[in-house]
ZATORTI-821637 format. One record per residue (C-alpha): x, y, z; chain. Coordinates in steps of 0.25 Angstrom, whole numbers, plus 5000, padded with zeros to 4 digits. Each point is the difference from the previous one (the first is absolute). Example, Ala and Ser with C-alpha at 12.3 -4.5 7.8 and 13.67 -1.06 7.14 Angstrom:
! residues 2
5049;4982;5031;A
5006;5014;4998;A
! end
This chain:
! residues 206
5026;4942;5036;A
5006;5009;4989;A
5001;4991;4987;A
5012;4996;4995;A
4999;5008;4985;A
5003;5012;5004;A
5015;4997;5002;A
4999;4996;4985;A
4996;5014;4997;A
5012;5006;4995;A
4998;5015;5003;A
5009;5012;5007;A
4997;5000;5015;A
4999;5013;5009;A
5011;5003;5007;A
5004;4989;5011;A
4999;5009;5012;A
4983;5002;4999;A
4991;4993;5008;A
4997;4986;4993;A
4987;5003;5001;A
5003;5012;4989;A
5009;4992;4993;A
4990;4989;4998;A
4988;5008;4993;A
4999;4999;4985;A
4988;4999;4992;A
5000;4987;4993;A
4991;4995;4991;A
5001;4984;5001;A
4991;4995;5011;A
4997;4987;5004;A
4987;4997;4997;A
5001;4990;5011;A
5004;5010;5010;A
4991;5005;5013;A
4998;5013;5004;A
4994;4997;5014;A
4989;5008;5008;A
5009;5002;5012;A
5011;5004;4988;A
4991;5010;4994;A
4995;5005;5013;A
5014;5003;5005;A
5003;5008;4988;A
4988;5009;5000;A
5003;5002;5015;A
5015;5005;4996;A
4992;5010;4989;A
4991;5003;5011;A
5012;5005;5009;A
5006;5009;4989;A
5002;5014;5004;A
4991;5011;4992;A
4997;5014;4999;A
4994;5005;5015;A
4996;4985;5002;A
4989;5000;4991;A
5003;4985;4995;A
4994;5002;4985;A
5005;4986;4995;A
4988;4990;4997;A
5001;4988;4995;A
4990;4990;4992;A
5008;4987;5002;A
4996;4986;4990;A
5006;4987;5005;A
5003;4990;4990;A
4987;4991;4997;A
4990;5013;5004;A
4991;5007;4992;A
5008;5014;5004;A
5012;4994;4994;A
4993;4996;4988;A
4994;5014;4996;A
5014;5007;5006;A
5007;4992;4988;A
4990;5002;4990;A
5002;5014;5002;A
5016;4999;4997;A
5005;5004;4987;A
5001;4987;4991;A
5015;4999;5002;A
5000;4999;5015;A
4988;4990;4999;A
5009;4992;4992;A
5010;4998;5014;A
4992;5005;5010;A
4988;4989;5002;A
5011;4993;5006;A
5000;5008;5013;A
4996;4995;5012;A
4994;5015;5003;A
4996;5012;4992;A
4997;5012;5008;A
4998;5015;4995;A
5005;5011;5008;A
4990;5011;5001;A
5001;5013;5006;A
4989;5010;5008;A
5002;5011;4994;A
4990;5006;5010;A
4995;5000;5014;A
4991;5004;5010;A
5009;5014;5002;A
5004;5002;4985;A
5008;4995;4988;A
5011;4992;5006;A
5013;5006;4997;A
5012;4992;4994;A
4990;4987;4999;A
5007;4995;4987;A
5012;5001;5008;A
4995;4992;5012;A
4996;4990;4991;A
5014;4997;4995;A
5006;5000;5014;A
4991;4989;5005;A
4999;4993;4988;A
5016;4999;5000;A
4999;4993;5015;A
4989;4992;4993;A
5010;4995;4991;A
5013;4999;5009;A
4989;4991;5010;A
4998;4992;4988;A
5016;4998;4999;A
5001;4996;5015;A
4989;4989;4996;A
5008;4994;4991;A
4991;5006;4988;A
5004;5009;4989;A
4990;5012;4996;A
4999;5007;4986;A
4992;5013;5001;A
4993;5006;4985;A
4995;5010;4996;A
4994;4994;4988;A
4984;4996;5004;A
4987;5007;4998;A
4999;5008;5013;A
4986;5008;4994;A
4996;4985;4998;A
5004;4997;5015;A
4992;5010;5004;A
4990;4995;4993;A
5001;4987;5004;A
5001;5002;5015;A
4991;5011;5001;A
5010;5010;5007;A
4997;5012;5005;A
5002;5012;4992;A
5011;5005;5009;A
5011;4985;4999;A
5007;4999;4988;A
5007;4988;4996;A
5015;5004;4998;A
5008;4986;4999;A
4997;4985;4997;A
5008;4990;5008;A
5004;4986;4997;A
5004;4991;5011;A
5005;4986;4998;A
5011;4990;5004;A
5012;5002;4988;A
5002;4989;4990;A
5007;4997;4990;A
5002;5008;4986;A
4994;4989;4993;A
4987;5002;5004;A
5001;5015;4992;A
4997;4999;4984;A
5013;4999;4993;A
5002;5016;4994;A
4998;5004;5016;A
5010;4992;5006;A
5013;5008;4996;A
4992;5013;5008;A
4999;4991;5012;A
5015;4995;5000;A
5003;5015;4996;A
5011;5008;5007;A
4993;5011;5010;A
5005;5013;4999;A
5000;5012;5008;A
5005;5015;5000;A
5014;5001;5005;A
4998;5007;5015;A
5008;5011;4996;A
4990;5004;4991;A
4988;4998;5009;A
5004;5006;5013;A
5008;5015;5001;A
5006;5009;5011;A
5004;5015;4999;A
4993;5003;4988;A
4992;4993;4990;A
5008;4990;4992;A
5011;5000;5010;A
5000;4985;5003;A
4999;4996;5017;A
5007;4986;4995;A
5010;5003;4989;A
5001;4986;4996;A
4996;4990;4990;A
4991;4991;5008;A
! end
């Protein structure tokens, strides 16, 4: 069940014609430290990374996955930055996202890109649950390598937070008014062109 605090959010939604699924994904900070990420959950979300496309099918996302209450997710928050310790031991799950930068035929081309796409299903998954996700690039990723003993071809790209959202409250005080913040995005006239560059496909204000 989705919680009831995100309607008190008071935030710019996407445009009401998207896929709820789109319109549903944000990356709050206010988890329930209550909340569960279950196995089947977690599972279901690795299987939507794990159906992402990539470059020739060479599938380089990997991922080093800490439920709540294990020692993965234990060293996975010790290596955030302080400031997303200070939210994130909430979480039901940390993961990292990794990629093989390497295979048995070669480097693996566009890796950091097929990382992004299935992590992104990772996170919409997370959104069908019922769950929120909030991905940082604020951890130690040499220490992750470390501290998992990876193989010098994975490199840690992304840390993700997987939780159940809660209310504001439960975020210190000067951290609130970022979490009710309005979201912002560039107008599509200014991201998307046609003819020549600068020339916008949508000429309009949304």
């Amino acid at each position: 069940m989705r919680s009831d605090s995100r309607r008190a959010v008071q935030r710019p939604e996407p445009p009401a014609d998207l896929d709820p699924l789109l319109r549903d994904r944000w990356s709050p900070r206010a988890l329930d430290p209550d909340g569960a990420v279950t196995e089947a959950a977690l599972v279901r979300m690795l299987e939507a990374a794990r159906w992402a496309p990539s470059y020739g099918n060479t599938q380089p996302a990997r991922y080093l996955v800490g439920p709540r209450g294990t020692d993965t997710f234990d060293r996975i928050l010790a290596l955030l930055v302080p400031g997303n310790q200070a939210w994130a031991h909430n979480a039901g799950a940390l993961v990292v996202a990794c990629a093989e930068t390497e295979n048995d035929k070669g480097p693996v081309p566009y890796a950091e890109y097929g990382v992004g796409l299935a992590t992104e299903n990772l996170v919409l998954q997370a959104v069908a649950e019922g769950l929120v996700a909030h991905q940082m690039a604020g951890f130690d990723a040499p220490g992750v390598t470390a501290a998992f003993d990876l193989p010098a071809t994975i490199r840690p790209l992304v840390a993700v937070a997987i939780g159940v959202l809660g209310p504001v409250e439960l975020l210190p005080e000067d951290r609130r008014e970022r979490e009710l913040a309005p979201r912002h995005r560039i107008p599509l006239a200014q991201t998307a062109f046609t003819g020549s560059w600068g020339h916008p496909f949508v000429p309009d204000n949304r």
